[in-house]
N, C-alpha and C positions, 0 to 999 in steps of 0.2 A: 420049692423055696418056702421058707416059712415067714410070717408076715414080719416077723424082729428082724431081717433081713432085706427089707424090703423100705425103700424112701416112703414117706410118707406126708402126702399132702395135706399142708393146712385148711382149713375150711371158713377159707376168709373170704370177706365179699370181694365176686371178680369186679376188675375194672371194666368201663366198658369195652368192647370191643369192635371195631373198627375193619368191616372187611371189605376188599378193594378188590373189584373185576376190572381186569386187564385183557382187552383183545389180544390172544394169540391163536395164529391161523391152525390150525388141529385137525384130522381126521375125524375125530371122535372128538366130540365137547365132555368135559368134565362135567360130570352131570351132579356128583357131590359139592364141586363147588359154587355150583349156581343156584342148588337147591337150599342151601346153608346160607347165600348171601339173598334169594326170596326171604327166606324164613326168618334173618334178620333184619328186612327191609317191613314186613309185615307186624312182627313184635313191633318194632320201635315206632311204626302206628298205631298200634292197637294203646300202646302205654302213651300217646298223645292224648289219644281220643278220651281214654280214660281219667288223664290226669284236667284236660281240659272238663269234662266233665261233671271232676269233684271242684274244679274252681269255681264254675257255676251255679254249684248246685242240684245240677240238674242229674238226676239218675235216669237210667234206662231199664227204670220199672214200668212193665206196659200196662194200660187199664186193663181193671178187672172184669175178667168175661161176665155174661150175664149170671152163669153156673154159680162162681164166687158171690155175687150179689146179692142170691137169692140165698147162699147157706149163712148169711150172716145177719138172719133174719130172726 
């Protein structure tokens, strides 16, 4: 199939998304869908933490080791 035949996705900002773990009793746990809703349980702290820490001010640049101190000599 050649790609002029093919739909083609816009490259717009996605909205967010919202994903929802529902207990159903299974043999086997779906291990893709629990892994996808960690991973967006994780991100959308990681973008707290960060976002709280440009409000602040505060970065998480760590002091300079002694090595750094002494090449700026």
């Amino acid at each position: 199939m050649t790609s002029t035949n093919r739909k083609r996705r816009r490259s717009t900002a996605r909205k967010e998304r919202r994903i929802v773990v529902i207990g159903v009793q299974r043999e086997r746990p779906d291990l893709r869908k629990l892994a996808r809703a960690a991973l967006a349980l994780a991100q959308a702290e990681a973008e707290r933490q960060a976002q709280a820490e440009h409000e602040t001010g505060q970065g998480s640049d760590p002091a300079p080791t002694s090595r750094e101190e002494d090449s700026r000599d």
